[in-house]
C-alpha positions in Angstrom: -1.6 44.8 60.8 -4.6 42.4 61.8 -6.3 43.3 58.2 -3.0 42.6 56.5 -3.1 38.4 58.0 -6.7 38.3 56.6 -6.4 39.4 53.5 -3.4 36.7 53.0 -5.8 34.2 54.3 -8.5 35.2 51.9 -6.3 35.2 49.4 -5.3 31.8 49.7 -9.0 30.4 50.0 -9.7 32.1 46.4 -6.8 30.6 44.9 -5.1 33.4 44.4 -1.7 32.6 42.6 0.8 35.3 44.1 0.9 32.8 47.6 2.2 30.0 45.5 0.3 27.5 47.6 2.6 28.2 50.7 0.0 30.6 52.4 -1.7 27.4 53.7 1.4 26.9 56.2 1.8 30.7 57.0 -1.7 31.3 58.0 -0.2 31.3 61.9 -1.4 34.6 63.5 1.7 36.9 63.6 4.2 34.4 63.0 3.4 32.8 66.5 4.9 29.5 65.7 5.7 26.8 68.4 9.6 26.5 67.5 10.4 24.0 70.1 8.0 21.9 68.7 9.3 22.4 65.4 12.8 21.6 66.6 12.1 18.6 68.4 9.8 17.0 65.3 12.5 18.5 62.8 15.7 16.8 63.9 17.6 17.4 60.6 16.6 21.8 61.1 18.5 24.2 58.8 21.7 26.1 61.3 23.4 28.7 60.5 27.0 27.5 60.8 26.7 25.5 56.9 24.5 23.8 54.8 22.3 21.2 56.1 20.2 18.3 54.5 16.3 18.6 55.8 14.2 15.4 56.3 11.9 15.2 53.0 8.0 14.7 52.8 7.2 11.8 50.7 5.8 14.3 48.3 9.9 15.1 47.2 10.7 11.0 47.4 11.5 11.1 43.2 13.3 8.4 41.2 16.0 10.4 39.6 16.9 7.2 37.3 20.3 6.1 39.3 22.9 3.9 37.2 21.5 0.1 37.9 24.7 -1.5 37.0 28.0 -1.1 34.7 28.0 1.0 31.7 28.9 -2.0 29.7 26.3 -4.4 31.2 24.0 -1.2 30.1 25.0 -1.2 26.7 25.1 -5.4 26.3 21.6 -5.2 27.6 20.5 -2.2 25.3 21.9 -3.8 22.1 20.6 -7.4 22.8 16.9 -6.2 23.8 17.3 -3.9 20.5 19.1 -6.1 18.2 16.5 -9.1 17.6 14.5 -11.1 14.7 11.0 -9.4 16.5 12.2 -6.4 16.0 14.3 -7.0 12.5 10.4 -7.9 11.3 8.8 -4.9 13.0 10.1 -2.6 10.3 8.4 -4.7 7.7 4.3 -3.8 8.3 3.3 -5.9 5.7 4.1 -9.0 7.4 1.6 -8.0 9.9 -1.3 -7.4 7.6 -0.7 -9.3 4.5 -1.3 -12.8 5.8 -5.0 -10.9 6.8 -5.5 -10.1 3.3 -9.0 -10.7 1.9 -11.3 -9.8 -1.7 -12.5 -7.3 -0.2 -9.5 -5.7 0.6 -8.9 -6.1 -3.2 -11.1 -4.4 -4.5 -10.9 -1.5 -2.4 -7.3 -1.4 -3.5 -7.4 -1.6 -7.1 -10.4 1.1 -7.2 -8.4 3.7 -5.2 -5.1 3.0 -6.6 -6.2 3.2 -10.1 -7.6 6.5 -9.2 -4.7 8.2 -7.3 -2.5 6.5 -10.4 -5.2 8.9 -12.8 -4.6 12.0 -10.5 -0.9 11.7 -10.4 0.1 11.2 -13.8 -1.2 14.7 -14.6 0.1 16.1 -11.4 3.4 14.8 -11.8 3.5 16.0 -15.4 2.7 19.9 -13.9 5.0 19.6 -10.7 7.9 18.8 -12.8 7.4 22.2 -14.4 7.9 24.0 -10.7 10.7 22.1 -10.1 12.0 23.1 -13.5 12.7 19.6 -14.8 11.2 17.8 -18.0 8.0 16.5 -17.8 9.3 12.7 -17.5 11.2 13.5 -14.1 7.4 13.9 -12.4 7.0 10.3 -13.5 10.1 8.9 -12.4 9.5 10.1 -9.1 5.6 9.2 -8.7 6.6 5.2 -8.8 8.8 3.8 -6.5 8.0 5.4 -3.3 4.1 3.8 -4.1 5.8 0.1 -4.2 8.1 0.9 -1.2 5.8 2.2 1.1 3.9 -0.8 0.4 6.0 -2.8 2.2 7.3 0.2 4.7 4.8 2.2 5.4 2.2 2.0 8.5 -0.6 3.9 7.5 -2.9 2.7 4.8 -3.9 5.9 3.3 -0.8 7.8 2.5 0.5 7.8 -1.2 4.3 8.8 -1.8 5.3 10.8 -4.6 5.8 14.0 -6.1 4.2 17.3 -4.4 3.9 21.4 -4.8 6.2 21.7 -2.4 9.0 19.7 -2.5 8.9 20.4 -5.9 9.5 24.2 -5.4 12.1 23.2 -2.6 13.7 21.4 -5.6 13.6 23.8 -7.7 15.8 26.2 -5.0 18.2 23.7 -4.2 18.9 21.5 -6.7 17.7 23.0 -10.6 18.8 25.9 -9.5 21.9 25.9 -9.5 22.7 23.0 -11.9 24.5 23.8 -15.5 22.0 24.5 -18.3 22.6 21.7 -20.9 23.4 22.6 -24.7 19.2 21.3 -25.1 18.4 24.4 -23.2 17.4 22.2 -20.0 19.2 22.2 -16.5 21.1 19.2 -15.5 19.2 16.6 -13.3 22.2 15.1 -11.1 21.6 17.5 -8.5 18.1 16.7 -8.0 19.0 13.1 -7.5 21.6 13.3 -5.3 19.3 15.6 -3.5 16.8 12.5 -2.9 19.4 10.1 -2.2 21.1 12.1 0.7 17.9 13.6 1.7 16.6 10.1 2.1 19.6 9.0 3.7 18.9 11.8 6.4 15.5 10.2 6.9 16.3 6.7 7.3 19.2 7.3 10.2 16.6 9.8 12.2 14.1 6.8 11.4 16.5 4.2 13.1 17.9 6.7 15.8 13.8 7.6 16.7 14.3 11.5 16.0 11.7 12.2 14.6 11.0 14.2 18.1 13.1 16.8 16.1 9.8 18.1 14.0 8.0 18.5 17.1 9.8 21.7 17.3 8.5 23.2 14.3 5.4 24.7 15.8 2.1 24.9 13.7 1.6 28.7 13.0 5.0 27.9 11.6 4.0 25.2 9.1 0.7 26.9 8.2 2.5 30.3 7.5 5.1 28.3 5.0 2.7 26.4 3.7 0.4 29.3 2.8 3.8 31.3 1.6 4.8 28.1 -0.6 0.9 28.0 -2.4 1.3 31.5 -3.2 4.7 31.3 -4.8 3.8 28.2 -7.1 0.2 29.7 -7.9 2.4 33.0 -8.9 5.1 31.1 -10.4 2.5 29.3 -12.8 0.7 32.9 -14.0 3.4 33.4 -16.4 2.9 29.5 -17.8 -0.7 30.1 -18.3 -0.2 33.8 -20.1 2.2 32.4 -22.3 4.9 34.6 -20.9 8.9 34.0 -21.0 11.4 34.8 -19.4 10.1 35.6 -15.9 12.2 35.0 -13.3 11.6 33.0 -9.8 11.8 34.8 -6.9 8.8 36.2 -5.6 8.6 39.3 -5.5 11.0 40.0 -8.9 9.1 37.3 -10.7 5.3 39.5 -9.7 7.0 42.8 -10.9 8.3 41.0 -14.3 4.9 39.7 -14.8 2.9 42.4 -14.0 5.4 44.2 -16.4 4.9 41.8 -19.3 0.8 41.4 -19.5 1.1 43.2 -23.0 3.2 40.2 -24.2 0.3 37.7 -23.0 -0.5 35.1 -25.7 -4.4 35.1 -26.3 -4.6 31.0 -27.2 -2.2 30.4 -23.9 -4.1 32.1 -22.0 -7.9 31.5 -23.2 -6.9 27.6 -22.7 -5.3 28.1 -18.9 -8.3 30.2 -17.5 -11.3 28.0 -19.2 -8.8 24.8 -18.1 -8.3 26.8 -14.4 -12.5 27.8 -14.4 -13.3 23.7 -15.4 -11.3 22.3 -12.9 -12.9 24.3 -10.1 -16.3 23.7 -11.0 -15.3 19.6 -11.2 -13.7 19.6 -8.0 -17.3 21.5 -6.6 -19.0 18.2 -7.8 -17.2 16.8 -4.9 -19.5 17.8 -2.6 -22.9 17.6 -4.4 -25.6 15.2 -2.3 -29.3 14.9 -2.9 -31.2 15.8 0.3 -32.0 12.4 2.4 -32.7 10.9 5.6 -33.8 7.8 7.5 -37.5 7.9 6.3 -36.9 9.1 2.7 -33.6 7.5 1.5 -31.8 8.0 -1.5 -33.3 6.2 -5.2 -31.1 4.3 -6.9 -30.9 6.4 -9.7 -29.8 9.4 -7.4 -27.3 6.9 -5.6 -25.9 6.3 -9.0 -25.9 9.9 -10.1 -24.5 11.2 -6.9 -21.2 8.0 -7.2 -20.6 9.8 -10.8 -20.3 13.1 -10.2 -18.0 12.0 -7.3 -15.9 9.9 -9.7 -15.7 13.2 -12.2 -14.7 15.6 -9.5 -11.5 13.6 -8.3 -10.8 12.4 -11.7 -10.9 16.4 -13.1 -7.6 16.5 -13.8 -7.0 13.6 -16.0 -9.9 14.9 -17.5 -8.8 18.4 -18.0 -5.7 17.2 -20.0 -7.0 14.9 -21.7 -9.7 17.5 -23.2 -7.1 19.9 -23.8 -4.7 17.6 -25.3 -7.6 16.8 -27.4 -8.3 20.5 -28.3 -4.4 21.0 -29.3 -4.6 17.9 -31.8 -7.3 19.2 -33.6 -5.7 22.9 -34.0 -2.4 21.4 -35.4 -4.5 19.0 -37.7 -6.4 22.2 -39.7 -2.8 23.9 -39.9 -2.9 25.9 -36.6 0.7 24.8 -35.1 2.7 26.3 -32.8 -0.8 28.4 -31.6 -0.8 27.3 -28.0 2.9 26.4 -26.0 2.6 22.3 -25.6 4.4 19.9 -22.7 6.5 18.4 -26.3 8.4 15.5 -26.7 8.8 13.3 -23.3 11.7 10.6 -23.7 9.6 7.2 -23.7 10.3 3.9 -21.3 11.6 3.5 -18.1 14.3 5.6 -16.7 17.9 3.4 -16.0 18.2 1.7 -13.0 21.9 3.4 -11.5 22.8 5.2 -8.3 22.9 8.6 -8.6 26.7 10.5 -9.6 28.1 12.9 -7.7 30.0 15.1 -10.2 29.1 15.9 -13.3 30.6 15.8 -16.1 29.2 15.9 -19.4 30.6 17.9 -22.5 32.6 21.0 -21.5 30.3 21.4 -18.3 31.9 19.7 -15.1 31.4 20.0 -11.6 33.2 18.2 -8.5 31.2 16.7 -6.0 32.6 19.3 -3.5 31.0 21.9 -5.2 28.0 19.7 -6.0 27.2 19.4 -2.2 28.2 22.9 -1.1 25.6 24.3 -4.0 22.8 21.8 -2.2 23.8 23.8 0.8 21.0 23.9 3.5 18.3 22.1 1.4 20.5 18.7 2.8 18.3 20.0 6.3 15.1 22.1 4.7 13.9 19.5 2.5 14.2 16.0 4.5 12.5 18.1 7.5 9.4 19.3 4.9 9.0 15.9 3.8 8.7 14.6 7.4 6.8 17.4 8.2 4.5 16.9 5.1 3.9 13.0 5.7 3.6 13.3 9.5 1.2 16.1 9.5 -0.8 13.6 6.4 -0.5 10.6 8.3 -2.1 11.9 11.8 -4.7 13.8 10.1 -6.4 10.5 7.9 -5.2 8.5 11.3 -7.3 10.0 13.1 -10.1 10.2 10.9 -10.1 6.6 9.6 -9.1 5.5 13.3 -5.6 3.6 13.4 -2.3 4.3 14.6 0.8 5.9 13.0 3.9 5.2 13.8 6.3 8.0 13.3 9.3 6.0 13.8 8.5 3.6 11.0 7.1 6.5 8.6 10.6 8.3 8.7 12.4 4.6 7.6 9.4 4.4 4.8 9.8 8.3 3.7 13.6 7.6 4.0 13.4 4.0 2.1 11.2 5.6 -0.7 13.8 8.6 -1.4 17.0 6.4 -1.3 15.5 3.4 -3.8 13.3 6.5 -6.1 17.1 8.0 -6.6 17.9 5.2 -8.8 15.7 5.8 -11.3 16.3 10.1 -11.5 13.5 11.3 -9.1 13.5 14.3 -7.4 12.5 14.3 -4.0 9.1 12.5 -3.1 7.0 12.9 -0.1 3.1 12.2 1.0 0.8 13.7 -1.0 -2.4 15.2 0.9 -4.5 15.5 -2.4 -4.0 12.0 -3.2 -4.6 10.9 0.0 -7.6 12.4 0.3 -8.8 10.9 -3.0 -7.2 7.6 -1.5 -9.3 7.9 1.5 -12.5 8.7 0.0 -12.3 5.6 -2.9 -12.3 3.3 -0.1 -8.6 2.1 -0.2 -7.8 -0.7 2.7 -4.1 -1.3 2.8 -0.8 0.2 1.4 -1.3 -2.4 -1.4 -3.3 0.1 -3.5 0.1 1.9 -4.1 0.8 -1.1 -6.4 -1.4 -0.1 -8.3 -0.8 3.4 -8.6 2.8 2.7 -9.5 2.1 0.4 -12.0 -0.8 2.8 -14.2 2.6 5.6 -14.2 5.0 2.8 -15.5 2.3 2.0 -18.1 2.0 5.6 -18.8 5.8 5.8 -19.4 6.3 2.9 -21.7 2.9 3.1 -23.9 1.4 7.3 -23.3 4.3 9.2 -23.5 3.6 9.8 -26.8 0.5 11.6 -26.4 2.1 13.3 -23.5 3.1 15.5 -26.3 0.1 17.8 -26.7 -0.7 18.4 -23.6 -1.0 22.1 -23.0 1.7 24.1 -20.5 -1.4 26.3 -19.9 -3.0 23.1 -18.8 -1.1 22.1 -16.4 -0.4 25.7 -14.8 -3.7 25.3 -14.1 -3.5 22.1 -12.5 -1.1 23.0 -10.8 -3.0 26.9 -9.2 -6.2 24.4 -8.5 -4.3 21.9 -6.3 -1.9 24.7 -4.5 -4.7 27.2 -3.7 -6.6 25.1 -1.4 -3.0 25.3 0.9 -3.4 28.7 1.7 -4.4 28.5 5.7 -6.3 31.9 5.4 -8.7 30.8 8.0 -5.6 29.7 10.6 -5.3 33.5 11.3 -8.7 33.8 13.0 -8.4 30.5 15.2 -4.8 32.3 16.2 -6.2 35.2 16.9 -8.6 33.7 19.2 -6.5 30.8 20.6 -3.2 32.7 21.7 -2.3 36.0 19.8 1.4 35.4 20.4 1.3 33.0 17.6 0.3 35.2 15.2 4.1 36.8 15.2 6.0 33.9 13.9 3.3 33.2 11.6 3.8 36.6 9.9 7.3 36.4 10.2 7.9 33.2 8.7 4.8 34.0 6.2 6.5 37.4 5.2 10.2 36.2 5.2 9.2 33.3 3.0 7.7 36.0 0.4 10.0 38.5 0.6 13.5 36.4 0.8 12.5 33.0 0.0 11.0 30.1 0.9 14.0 28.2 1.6 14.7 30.9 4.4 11.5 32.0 5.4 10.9 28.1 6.8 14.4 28.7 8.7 13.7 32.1 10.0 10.1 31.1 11.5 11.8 27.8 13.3 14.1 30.2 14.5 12.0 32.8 16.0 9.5 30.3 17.1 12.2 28.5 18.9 13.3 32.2 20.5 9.8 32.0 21.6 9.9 29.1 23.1 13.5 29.6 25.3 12.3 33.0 26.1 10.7 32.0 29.3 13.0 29.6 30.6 15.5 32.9 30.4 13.2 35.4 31.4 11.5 33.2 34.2 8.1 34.2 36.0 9.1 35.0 39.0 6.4 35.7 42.9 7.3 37.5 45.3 5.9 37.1 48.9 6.8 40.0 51.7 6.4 38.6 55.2 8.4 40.6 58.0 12.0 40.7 57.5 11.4 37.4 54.9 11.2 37.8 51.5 10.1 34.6 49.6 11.2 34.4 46.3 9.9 31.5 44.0 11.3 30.9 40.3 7.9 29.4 38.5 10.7 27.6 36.3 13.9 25.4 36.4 16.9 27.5 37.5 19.3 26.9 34.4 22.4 28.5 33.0 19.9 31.4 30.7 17.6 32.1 33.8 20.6 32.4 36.3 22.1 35.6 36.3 18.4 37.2 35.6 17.0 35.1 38.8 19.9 36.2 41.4 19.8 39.8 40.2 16.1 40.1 40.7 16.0 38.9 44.1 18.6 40.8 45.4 17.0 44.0 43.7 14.0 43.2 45.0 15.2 42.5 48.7 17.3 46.1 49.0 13.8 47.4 47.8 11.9 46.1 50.8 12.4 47.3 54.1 14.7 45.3 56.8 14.8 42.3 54.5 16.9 40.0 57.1 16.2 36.4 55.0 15.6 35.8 51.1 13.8 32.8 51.1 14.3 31.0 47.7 11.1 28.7 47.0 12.3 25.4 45.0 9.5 23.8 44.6 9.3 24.2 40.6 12.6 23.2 40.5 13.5 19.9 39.2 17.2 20.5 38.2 20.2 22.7 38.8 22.8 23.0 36.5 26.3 24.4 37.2 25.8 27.9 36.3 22.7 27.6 38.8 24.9 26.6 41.4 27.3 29.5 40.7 24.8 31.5 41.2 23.3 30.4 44.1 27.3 30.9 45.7 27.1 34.4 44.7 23.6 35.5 45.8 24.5 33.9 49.3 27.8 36.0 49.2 25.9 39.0 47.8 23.7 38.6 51.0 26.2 37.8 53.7 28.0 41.3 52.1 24.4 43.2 52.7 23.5 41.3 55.9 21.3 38.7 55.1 21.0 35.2 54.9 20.0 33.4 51.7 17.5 30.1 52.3 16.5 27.2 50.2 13.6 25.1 51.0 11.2 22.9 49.6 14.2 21.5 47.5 13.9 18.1 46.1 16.2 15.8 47.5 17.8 15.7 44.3 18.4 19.4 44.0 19.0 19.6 47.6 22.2 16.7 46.7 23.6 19.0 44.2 23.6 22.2 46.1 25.1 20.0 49.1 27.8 18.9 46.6 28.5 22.1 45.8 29.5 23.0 49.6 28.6 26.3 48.9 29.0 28.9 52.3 26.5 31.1 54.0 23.7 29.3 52.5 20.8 27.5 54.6 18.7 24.0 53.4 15.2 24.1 54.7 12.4 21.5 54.3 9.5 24.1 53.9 9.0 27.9 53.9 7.5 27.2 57.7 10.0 26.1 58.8 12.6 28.8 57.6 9.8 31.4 59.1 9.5 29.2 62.4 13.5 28.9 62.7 14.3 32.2 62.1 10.9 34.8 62.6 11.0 34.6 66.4 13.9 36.7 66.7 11.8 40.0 64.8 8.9 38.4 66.7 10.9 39.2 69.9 11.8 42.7 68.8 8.7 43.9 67.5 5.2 42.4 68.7 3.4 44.1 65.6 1.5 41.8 63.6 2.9 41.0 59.6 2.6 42.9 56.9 2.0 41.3 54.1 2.9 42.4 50.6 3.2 40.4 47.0 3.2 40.7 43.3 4.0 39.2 39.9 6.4 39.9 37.8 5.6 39.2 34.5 8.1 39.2 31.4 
């Protein structure tokens, strides 16, 4: 009807997306096309005896990346471009910047490693309690990677070394199920071989540039384990600062058991952890104390001076912390009261031995082959080299952008990888960038990796001369070291910038946040990458598919690539949908979204065309891309018709309905979403 041709036409002016930007070459009134002009300017036009190869608009004129010579002039090429001095040096950053290196530069350096060296010593002293190792195993590992990303790493901010996570992904892994030693302690071989394979993994995605792989992980993801990992540490620390024992560590049990045991709650363990807990988060406040000034009434020096202090307190808070505490302890056990609050004890002094890590163990009655070894690692040899790019990455891009320079993922995954391999030699567990430290790196000012020098060298101090005052340091201490740096991860606030941004994303955040809880956070990280990888494929099997109803045509365009999952859903759609219509004569399959046909899309394609020779109708293609347009002639597959555009198919084939009934076009369309 005439109303019908104007509301298409309206339609199209206002952008409306059911015409798939074809309505612009229907707009002919009633179809009333000049063919013989189409013919004659068309000399390639689709028949009906076989397939046919339309003339293409320059719009379709793609490079589809043909072979430019011999596979083994392609690989002789590849290696020798690849393969070079240039590149050899490329790996080494500090070559680049070194040569550059000024005062200036050192003494930003030494005041920011010195202070990330002051915040890790007491960190890794707690972390090594999550990852249920002896206190010296947080200093082991908070060493090496500072002097190896020094020379690897590409970003001048990050510091490598122990962190809440990795820690806890440790503790899964690799204490868990290690032998308990006659001392009462698990066995540490598993941690280490942990580091050296996980670093291994690094280092060969590093060289092979996968690090595309993390990509995949999507943020609601990362935030939801993240938050679920925060909350399982903080928990898994309650029962250190009560003074509580024997509480075990999954979540949900280990909540129940402590809940269970408050009555058993030590008074002097626990007065110490909350007033330790309550210090620390009034220090860290400090950090963000400023006197009121502007351009016309600037600061005084005395409140420049007072304002630099209570900064310097409020990162250094937890060296301070323990060292009050530690303090408080030696005075107790000096007037008699001993054994009143539960203390870090005796740390082996010195430096650990310099040996690769052993893959069995064998020590006493208690053996284990490396079989065994590597099947009880299991799938922490994938979980916990993909947290620790995850970890640095998300670090790296953040203080990237903020301090404006460049990362290079490709080089971070050889440093991350580098630092793991080298820190298994001395017994560390596996080590990763630290976002607190970086953040206190940041803020003191540091200019180049070289402030990890530094850092490393204040823990190898503290291993050969402090260890012995190690000793009274306070377990309720460092729980709450531990609860002040792991709070701050919980993304609360990500759940309302979801919510606005794209609901959807709020499932595999619950999901993986949930899963992680409820059956642990070495599964909940695997389940959300799952699910959010579901997510992702969905549409590419459940295409959105327009429809357009002109005459007897019936357009039909895919608004994604026609591949093996969308196949089947495609071709059984359109032929629905064309027995729905009335006197459907054509389906006209719009391409013009599709880059690529695999070989289950050409399978399909065969059977919808026989599917509509069997019901009477014919089964176009047009607007193909000559590439497409190659495979499906390839394919030589009957009763099917190659057009250039969805004019011509209408031009070709309308004026026989145009003949038989003058009417004017109906016009009918919708989406279908799914």
């Amino acid at each position: 009807m005439p109303g019908d041709n104007g509301s298409l036409r309206r339609r199209h002016e206002n952008g409306d997306p059911s015409t798939n930007g074809n309505i612009g070459e229907l707009e002919a009134p009633s179809l009333q096309l000049d063919h013989a002009h189409d013919q004659t300017r068309d000399p390639s036009y689709a028949t009906e005896q076989g397939t046919t190869e339309p003339e293409h608009s320059e719009n379709f004129d793609v490079d589809y990346g043909a072979p430019k010579g011999p596979l083994k002039q392609q690989i002789v090429k590849f290696c020798r471009k690849t393969f070079t001095v240039q590149n050899f040096l490329n790996k080494f950053p500090i070559i680049k910047w070194l040569p550059k290196y000024r005062c200036q530069d050192f003494q930003g350096d030494i005041i920011a490693g010195l202070t990330v060296g002051l915040t890790v010593i007491p960190q890794g002293l707690a972390y090594a309690q999550v990852a249920n190792l002896p206190a010296q195993y947080g200093l082991y590992s908070a060493f090496v990677g500072c002097f190896v990303y020094c020379i690897l790493g590409s970003a001048k901010d990050i510091t490598m070394g122990p962190t809440a996570i990795l820690s806890l992904m440790t503790a899964s892994f690799g204490t868990a199920n290690a032998p308990v030693l006659p001392s009462g302690e698990r066995d540490p071989t598993m941690t280490t071989v942990l580091t050296l394979l996980s670093g291994i993994i690094e280092l060969v995605m590093g060289f092979f540039k996968l690090g595309i792989l993390v990509n995949f992980i999507s943020y609601p993801v990362i935030y939801a384990f993240t938050s679920a990992a925060a909350i399982t540490i903080a928990a898994g620390q309650v029962k250190t600062l009560l003074g509580l024992k024997n509480v075990p560590s999954d979540f949900l049990p280990m909540v129940y058991e402590t809940c269970r045991k408050l009555p058993e709650t030590k008074i002097w363990d626990m007065t110490m952890g909350l007033s330790s807990l309550l210090v620390l988060i009034l220090l860290k406040k400090l950090r963000g104390f400023k006197f009121k000034s502007d351009e016309h009434n600037p600061l005084v020096t005395w409140k420049r001076v007072v304002t630099k202090a209570l900064w310097l307190i409020s990162i250094s808070a937890n060296v301070l912390v323990v060292i009050a505490t530690s303090g408080v302890v030696a005075i107790l056990e000096y007037h008699g009261l001993k054994n009143k609050i539960s203390v870090t004890g005796t740390i082996k002094a010195g430096m650990p031995d310099f040996t690769p890590p052993k893959f069995a163990i064998n020590k006493g009655n208690i053996t284990m082959s490396s079989t065994e070894l590597l099947t009880n690692l299991g799938a922490g040899l994938g979980i916990v080299p993909l947290l620790s790019i995850i970890e640095t990455m998300a670090i790296g891009k953040a203080f990237a952008r903020i301090n404006n320079y460049k990362l290079d993922p490709t080089q971070e995954l050889i440093a991350i990888g580098s630092a793991n391999i080298l820190s298994s030699f001395v017994s560390s567990y596996p080590i990763t960038g630290s976002f607190s430290r970086t953040a206190v790196n940041s803020q003191c000012g540091v200019r180049t990796p070289l402030g990890g020098i530094w850092t490393g060298g204040l823990v190898i101090l503290a291993l050969c001369v402090l260890t012995p005052w190690f000793y009274y340091i306070p377990k309720s201490a460092l729980a709450a070291v531990i609860i002040s740096a792991v709070i701050q991860m919980v993304e609360y606030h990500v759940v309302i910038q979801l919510w606005k941004a794209n609901k959807l994303d709020l499932i595999p955040f619950f999901i993986t946040f949930v899963c992680s809880l409820i059956v642990g956070i070495e599964y909940g990280i695997l389940i959300g990458i799952g699910f959010s990888i579901l997510m992702l494929l969905y549409p590419t099997a459940r295409p959105r598919i327009t429809y357009l109803t002109l005459s007897s045509f019936l357009v039909v365009t895919p608004m994604q690539g026609l591949y093996f999952p969308a196949c089947e859903y495609l071709e059984i759609q359109a032929m629905e949908r064309a027995l729905e219509e009335d006197k459907i004569q054509y389906i006209v399959l719009d391409l013009q979204h599709i880059a690529d046909v695999d070989y289950t899309g050409m399978n399909s394609l065969r059977t919808l065309a026989n599917d509509c020779q069997r019901k009477k109708m014919k089964l176009i293609l047009a607007n193909g891309r000559p590439h497409v347009n190659k495979q499906v002639k390839h394919a030589e597959i009957k009763n099917i018709v190659l057009v250039r555009t969805v004019k011509t198919a209408l031009a070709h084939f309308g004026h026989r309905g145009t003949q038989e009934n003058s009417t004017s076009v109906t016009v009918t369309s919708d989406i279908t979403r799914l």
